[in-house]
C-alpha positions as CSV (number, residue, x, y, z in Angstrom):
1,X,0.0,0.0,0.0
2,X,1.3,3.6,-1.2
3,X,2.4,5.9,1.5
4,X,-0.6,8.5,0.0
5,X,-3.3,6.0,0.2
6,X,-2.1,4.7,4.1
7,X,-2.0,8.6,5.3
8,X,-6.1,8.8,3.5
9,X,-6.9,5.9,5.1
10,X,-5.8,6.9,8.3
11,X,-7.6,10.4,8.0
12,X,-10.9,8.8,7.1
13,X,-10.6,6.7,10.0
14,X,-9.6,10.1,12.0
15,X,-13.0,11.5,10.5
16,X,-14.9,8.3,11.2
17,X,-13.9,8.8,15.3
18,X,-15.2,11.9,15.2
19,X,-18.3,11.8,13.6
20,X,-18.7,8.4,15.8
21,X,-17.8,10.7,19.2
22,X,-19.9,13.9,17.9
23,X,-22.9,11.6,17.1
24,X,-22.7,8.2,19.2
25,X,-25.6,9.2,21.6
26,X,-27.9,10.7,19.4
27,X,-30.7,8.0,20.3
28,X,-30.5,8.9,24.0
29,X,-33.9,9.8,24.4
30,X,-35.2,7.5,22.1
31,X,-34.1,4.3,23.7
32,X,-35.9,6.3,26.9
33,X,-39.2,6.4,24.9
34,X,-39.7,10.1,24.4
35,X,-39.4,12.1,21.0
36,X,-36.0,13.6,20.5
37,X,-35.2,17.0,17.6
38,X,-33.3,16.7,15.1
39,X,-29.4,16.9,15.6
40,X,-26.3,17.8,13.8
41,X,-23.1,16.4,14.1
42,X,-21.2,19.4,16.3
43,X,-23.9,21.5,16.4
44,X,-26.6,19.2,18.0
45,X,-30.5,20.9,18.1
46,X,-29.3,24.2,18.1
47,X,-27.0,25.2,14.9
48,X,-27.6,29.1,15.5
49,X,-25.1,28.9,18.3
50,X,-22.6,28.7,15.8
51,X,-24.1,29.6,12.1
52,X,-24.8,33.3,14.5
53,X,-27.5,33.8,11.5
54,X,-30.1,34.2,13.7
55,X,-30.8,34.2,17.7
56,X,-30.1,30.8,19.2
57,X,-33.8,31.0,20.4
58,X,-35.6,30.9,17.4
59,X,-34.2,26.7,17.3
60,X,-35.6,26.5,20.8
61,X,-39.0,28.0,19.1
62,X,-39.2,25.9,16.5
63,X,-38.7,22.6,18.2
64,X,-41.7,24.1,21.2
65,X,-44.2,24.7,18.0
66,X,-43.3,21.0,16.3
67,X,-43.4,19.0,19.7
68,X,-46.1,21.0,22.1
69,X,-49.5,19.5,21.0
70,X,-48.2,15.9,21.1
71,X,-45.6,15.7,24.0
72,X,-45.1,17.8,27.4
73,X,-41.7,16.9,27.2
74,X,-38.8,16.7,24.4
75,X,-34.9,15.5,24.0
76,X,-32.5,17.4,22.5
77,X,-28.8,17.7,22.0
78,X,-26.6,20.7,23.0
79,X,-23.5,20.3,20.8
80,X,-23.6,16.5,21.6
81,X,-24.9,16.3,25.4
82,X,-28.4,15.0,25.6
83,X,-30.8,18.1,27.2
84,X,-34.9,17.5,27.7
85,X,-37.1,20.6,27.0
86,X,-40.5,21.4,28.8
87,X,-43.0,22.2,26.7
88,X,-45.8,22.6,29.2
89,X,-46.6,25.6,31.7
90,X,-47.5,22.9,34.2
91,X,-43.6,21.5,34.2
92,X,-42.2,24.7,33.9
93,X,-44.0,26.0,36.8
94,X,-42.6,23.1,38.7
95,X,-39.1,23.3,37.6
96,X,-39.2,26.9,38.8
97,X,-41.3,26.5,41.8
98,X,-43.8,24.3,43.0
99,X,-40.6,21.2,42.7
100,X,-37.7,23.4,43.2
101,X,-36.0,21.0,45.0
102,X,-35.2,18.8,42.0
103,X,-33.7,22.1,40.0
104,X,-32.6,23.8,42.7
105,X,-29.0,25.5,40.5
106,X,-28.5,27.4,37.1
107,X,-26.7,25.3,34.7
108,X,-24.4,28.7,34.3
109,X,-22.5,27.9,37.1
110,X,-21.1,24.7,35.6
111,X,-18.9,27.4,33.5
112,X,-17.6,29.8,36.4
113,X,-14.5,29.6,38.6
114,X,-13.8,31.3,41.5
115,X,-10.4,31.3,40.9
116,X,-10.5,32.8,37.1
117,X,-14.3,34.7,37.5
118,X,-14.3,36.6,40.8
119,X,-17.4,38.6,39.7
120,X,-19.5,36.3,38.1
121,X,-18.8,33.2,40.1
122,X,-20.2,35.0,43.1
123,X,-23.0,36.5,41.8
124,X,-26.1,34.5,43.5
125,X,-27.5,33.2,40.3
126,X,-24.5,30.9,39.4
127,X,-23.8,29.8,42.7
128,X,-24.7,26.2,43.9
129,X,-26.8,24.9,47.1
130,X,-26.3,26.3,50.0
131,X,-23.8,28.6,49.3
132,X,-26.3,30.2,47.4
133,X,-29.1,29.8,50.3
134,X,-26.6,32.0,52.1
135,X,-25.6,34.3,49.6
136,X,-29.4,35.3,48.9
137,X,-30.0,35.5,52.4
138,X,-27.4,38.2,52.9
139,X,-28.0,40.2,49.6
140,X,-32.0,40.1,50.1
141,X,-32.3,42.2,52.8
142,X,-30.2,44.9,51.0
143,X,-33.0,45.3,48.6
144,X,-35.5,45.3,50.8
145,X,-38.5,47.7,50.2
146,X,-37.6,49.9,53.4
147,X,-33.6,50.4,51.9
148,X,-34.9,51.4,48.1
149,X,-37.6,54.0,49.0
150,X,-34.4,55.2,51.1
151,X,-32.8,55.5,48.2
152,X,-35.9,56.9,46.1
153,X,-35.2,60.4,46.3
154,X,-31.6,59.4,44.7
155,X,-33.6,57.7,41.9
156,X,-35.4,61.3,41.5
157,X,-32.6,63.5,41.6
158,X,-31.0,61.6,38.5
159,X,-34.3,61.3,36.6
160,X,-34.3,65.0,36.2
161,X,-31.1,65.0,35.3
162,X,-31.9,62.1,32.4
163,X,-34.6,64.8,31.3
164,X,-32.7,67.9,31.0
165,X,-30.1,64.8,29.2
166,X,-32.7,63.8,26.7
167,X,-33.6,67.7,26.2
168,X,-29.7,68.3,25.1
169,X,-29.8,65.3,22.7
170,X,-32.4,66.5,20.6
171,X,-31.2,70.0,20.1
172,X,-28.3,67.2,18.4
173,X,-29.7,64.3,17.5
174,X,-29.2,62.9,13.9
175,X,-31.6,62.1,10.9
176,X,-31.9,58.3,12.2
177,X,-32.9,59.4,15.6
178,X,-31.3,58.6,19.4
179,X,-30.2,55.2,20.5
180,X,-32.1,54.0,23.2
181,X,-30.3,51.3,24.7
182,X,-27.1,53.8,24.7
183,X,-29.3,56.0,26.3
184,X,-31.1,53.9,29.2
185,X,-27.6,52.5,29.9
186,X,-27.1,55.9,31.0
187,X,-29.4,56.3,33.3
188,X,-28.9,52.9,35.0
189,X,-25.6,53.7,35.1
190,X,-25.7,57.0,37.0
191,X,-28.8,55.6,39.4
192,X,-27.6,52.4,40.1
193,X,-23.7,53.6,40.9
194,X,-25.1,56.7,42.8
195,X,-27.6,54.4,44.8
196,X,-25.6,51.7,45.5
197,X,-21.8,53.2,45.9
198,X,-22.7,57.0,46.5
199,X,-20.8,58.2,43.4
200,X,-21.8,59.9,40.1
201,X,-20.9,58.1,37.0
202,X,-21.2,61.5,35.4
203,X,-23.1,59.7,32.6
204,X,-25.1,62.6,31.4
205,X,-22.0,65.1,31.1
206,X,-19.7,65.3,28.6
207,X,-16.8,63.6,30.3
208,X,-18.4,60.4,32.3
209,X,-16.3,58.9,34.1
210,X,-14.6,55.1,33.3
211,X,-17.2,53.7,35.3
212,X,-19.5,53.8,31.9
213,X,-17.2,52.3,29.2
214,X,-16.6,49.6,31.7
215,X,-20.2,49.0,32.0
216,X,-20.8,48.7,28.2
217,X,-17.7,46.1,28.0
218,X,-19.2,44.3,31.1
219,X,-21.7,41.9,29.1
220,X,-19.7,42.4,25.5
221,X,-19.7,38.0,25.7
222,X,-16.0,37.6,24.1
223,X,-15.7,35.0,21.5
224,X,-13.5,32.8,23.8
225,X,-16.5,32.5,26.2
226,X,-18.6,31.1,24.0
227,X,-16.0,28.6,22.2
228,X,-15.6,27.8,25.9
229,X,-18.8,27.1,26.4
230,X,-19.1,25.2,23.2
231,X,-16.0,23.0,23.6
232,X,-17.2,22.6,27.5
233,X,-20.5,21.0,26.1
234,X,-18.5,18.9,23.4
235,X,-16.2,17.3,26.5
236,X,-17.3,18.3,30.4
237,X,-14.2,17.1,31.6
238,X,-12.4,20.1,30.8
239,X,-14.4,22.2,33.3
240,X,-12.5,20.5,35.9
241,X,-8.9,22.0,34.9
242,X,-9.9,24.9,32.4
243,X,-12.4,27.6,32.0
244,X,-12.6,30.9,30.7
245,X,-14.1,34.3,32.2
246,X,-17.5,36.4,31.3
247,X,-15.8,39.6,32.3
248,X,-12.5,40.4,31.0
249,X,-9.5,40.8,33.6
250,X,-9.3,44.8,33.0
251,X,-13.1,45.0,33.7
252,X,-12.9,43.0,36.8
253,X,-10.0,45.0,38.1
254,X,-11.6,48.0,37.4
255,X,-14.5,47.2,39.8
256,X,-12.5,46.3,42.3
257,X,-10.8,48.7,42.5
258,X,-13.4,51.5,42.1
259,X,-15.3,49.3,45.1
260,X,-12.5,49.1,47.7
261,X,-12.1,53.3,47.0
262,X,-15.7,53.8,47.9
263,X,-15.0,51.4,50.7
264,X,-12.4,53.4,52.1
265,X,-14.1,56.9,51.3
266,X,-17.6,55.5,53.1
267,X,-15.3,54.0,56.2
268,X,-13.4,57.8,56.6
269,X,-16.3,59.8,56.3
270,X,-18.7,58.3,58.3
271,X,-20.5,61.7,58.7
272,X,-21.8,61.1,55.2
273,X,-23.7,57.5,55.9
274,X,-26.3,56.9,54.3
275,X,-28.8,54.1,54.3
276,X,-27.7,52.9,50.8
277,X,-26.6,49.1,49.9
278,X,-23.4,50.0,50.1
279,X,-24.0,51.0,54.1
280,X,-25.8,48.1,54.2
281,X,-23.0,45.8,52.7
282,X,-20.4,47.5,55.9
283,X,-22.8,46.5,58.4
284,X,-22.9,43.0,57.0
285,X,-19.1,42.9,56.4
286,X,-18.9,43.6,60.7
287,X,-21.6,41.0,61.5
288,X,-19.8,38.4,59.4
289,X,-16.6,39.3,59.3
290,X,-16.2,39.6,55.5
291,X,-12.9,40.3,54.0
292,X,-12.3,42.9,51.3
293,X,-12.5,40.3,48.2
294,X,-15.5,38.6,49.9
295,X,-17.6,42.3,50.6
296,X,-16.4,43.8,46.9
297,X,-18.1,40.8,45.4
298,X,-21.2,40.9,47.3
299,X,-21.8,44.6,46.7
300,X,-20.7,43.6,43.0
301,X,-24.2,42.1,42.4
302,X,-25.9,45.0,43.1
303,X,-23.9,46.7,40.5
304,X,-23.8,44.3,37.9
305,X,-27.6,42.9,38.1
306,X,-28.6,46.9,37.9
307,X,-27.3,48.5,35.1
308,X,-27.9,46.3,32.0
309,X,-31.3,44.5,32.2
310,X,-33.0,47.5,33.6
311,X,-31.4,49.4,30.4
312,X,-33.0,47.0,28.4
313,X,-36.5,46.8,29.6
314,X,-36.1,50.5,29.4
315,X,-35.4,50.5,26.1
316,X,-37.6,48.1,25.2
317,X,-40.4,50.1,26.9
318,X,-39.9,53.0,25.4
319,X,-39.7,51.5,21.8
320,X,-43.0,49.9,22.4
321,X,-44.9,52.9,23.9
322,X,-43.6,54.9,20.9
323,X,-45.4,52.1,18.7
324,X,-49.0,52.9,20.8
325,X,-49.4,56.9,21.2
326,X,-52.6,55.9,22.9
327,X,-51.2,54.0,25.9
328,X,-48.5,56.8,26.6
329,X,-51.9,58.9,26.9
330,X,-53.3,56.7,29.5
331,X,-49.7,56.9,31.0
332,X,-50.0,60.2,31.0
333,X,-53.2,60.4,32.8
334,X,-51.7,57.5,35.3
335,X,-49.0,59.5,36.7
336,X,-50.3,63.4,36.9
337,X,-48.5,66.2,37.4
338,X,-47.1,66.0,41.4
339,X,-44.1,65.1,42.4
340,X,-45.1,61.3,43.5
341,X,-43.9,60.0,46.7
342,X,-42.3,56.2,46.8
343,X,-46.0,54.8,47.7
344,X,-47.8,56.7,45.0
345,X,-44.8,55.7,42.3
346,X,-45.5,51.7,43.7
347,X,-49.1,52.5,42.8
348,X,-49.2,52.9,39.2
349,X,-51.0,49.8,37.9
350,X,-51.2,51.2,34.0
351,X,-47.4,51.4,33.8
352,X,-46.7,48.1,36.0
353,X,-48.6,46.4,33.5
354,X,-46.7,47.9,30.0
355,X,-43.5,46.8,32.4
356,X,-44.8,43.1,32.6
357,X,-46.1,43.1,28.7
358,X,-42.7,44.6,27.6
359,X,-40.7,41.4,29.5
360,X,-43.5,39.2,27.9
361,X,-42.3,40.3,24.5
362,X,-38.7,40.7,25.3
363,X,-37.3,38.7,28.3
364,X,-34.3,38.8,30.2
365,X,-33.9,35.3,30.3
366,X,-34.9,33.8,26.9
367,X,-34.4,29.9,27.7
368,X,-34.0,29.2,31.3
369,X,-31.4,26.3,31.9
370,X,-31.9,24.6,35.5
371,X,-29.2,21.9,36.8
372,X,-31.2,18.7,38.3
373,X,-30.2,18.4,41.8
374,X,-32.5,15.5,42.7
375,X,-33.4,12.5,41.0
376,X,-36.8,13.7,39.1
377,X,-39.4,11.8,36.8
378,X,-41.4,13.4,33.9
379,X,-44.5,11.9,32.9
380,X,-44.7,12.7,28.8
381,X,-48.5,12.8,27.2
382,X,-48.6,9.5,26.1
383,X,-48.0,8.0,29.8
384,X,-44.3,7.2,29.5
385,X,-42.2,8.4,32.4
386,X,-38.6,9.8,32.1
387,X,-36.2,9.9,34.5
388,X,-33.6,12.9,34.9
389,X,-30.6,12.5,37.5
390,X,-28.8,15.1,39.2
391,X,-26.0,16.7,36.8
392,X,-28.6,16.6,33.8
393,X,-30.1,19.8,32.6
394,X,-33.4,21.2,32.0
395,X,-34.2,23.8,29.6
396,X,-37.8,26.3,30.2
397,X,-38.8,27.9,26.8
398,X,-39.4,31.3,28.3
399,X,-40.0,32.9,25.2
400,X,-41.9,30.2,23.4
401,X,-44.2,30.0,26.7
402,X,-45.0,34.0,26.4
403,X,-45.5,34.0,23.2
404,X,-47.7,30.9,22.6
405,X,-51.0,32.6,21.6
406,X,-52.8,29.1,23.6
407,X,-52.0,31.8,26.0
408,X,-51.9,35.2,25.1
409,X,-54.3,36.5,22.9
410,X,-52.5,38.1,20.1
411,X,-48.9,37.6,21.0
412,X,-47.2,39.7,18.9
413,X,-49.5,42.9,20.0
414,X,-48.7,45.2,22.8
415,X,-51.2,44.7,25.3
416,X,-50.4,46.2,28.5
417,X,-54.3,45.3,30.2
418,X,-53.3,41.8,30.1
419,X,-51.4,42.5,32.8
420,X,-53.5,44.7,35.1
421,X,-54.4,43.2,38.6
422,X,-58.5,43.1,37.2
423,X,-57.6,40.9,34.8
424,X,-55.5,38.5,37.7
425,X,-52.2,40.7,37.1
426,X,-48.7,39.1,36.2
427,X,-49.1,36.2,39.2
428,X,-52.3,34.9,37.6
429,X,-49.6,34.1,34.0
430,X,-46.7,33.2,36.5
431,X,-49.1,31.1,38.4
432,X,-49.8,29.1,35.1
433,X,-46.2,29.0,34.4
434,X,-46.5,31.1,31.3
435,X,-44.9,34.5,32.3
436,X,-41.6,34.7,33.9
437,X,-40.4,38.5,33.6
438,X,-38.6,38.5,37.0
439,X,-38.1,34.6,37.5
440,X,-40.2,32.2,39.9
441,X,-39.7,30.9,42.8
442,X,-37.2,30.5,45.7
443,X,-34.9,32.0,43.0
444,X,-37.1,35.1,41.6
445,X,-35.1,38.0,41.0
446,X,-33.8,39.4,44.2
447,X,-33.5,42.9,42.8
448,X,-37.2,43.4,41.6
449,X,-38.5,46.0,43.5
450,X,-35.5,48.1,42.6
451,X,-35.6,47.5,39.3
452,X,-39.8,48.2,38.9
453,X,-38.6,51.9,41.0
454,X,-35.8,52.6,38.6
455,X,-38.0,51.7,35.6
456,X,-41.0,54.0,36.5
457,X,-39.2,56.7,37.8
458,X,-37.5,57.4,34.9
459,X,-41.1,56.7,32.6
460,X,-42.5,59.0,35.1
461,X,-40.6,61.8,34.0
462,X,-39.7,60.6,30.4
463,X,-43.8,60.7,29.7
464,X,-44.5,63.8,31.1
465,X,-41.8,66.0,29.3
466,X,-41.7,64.2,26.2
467,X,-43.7,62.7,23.2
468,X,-42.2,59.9,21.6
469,X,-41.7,58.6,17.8
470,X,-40.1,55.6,16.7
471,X,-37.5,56.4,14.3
472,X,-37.7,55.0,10.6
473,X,-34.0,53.6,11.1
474,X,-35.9,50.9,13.4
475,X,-37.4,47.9,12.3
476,X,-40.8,47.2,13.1
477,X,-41.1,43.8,14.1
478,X,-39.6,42.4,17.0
479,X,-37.0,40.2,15.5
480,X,-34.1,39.7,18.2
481,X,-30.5,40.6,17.8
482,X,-28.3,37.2,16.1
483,X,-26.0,37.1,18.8
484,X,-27.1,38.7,22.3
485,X,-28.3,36.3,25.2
486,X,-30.9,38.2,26.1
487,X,-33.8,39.9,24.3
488,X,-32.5,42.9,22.4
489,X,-34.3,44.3,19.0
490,X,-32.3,43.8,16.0
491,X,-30.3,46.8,15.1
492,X,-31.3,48.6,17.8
493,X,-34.0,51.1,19.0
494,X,-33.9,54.4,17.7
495,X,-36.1,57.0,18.7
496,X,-37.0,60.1,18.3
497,X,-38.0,62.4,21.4
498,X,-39.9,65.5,20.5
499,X,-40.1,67.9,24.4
500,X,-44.3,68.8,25.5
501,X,-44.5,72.5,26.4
């Protein structure tokens, strides 16, 4: 045998490995008995995650519409690791509630190291067991209702700065209008570091500070990530020697740093306490006897939960209102004039409800993915059961759910009344296990009331001095951006912000 035909032979045999390693497990689900979706050598069920043609979500859509009517639950393959989807409200309630228990951690934390990602790994939603029992227990009382109307009047100080900041950018605002994200992520930058560190970002001024480049490059997911991610799926083992961080080393030491100087300022200046998070964070740091590292990464989630979802479902507001002049009227008749007090500003059931219909349409979470942590069996429609074991993982179709018109009426319409408390309010749909804006369960969003102040104070003051057009530069469906992990409009929101005299 020739010397060129041996070295073929031996590369086909290569390539024969592979495709047997990439593919050998395919039929998992059907020797269990339940339906599995199609899958692709390397790219298992979900080829968006590396085509980058079109959000990842839209394969998770598209195997919820061809399995839902005959199955409650369905296999699939991420890269080559066998994953079962819910495709029933009644499961996904469970998974995130009612049976806890048995998905008790976020599958993200399989990906973080202490070690390499000192932000991330101890943010409360990646962490594991009890260590996150403990972790929520701490933070929670930090964003307690009490410690955010404290910081209320903060919240209303920068709103009227966002206004006369909105008021500047028109006098300069181009033909295709003002980015909205770009300009929310203001705002949540300046409320969120002034309410939670006692600083000004400086966001609306022509020279902010670091603090808001950092912020932008803060969820900018490098490509090494996600071939991490990938690779980690392909073979788990490497998890155990090898990982890769979500925030880049000159972001994390630029936190740090900017925490242990407000640390310091806060600690010489105690005439200046306040009853912020940060103030809280000290008092916890005495009672526990936290060190540096441990207190920067506590006070970390505060930061790093605030500024870029909240800039989203801003945005994302705002682009939607623009769409429906007539419920910015009703808005507009909600709020009044006054100057509303934290109890009248927690009492505006209009603008709770756009909030709600605006994280129906685009969510925070797209596809929940839950770690089993006890042995759990899933009964499918046709009777068979499936077992999962701890170590599997569990993926909730967030989006599909809110957006299945078996249970909201027009899907694809703004319609803020679904979602006012006459009509059962947004625990009636999270109740069914169809609406999950903020989470469920023992692990709903610890920062919500925070969030729902920031978002209508700055509506508050956005509707009254302002009518709002969308821009022509922005599409008018809601097709999601290719790449993001959350819901973001593809190719942004532009708007244009005309001031009421």
């Amino acid at each position: 045998m020739c010397p060129v035909t041996t070295i073929l032979l031996g590369l086909l045999g290569l390539l024969a490995l592979v495709y047997v390693f990439l593919t050998w497990n395919f039929n998992y689900w059907k020797k269990r008995g339940i339906s599995s979706a199609k899958a692709w050598p390397f790219v298992g069920s979900l080829p968006s995650v590396f085509t980058q043609k079109r959000n990842m979500v839209y394969d998770i859509d598209e195997i919820y519409n061809q399995y839902k009517d005959s199955d409650s639950i369905v296999g699939l393959f991420n890269t080559r690791l066998p994953q079962l989807l819910v495709l029933t409200p009644e499961y996904a309630h469970k998974v995130f509630s009612s049976d806890f228990r048995s998905f008790h951690d976020n599958e993200m934390g399989l990906f973080t190291d202490k070690k390499v990602d000192k932000i991330l790994a101890n943010n409360p939603f990646v962490l594991f067991g009890n260590e996150w029992k403990e972790r929520r227990a701490e933070v929670t009382p930090g964003l307690s209702a009490n410690r955010v109307k404290a910081v209320y009047p903060v919240s209303q100080d920068v709103c009227k700065k966002f206004v006369d900041y909105i008021k500047k950018q028109i006098k300069m605002a181009p033909a295709d209008g003002i980015n909205a994200k770009d300009l929310c992520l203001c705002y949540t930058t300046e409320v969120v570091s002034d309410c939670v560190l006692g600083i000004s970002a400086q966001s609306f001024t022509d020279n902010p500070t670091q603090l808001v480049g950092m912020i932008k490059k803060v969820f900018d997911q490098s490509f090494g990530f996600i071939f991490f991610t990938i690779i980690a799926n392909l073979w788990p083992p490497i998890r155990k020697f090898y990982t890769v961080p979500l925030f880049s080393k000159d972001v994390e030491n630029f936190f740090f740093d900017i925490m242990k100087k407000c640390i310091l300022l806060r600690k010489e200046n105690p005439i200046q306490q306040r009853d912020d998070f940060l103030n809280y964070m000290l008092t916890l740091q005495e009672k526990k006897g936290l060190d540096t590292l441990e207190l920067t990464s506590h006070t970390m989630t505060f930061l790093t939960d605030g500024f870029e979802t909240t800039a989203g479902a801003l945005a994302h507001i705002l682009l939607l209102l623009a769409r429906n002049p007539e419920t910015i009227r009703k808005l507009r008749e909600e709020v009044g004039t006054k100057d509303l007090s934290f109890e009248e500003l927690s009492e505006l059931p209009y603008m709770e409800a756009c909030i709600h219909e605006t994280m129906r349409i685009f969510p925070a979470v797209l596809v929940a993915r839950k770690l089993v942590t006890e042995t759990y069996e899933f009964v499918n429609k046709n009777g068979v059961t499936v077992k999962v074991n701890p170590g599997d993982v569990v993926l909730v179709p967030v989006n599909s759910l809110q957006n299945d018109p078996q249970y909201y009426e027009d899907p694809e319409k703004f319609k803020p009344e679904r979602f006012l408390e006459s009509n059962g309010g947004a625990k009636k749909y999270r109740d069914q296990g169809v609406y999950f804006g903020f989470g469920d369960g023992p692990r709903i969003c610890p920062g919500m009331k925070f969030a729902l102040t920031q978002l209508k104070a700055a509506l508050v003051d956005t509707v009254r001095n302002f009518d709002i057009k969308v821009n022509p530069k922005t599409r008018t469906d809601n097709r999601f951006d290719d790449t993001y992990f959350m819901a973001a409009l593809k190719g942004g929101v532009w708007l244009d912000f005309k001031e009421l005299k």
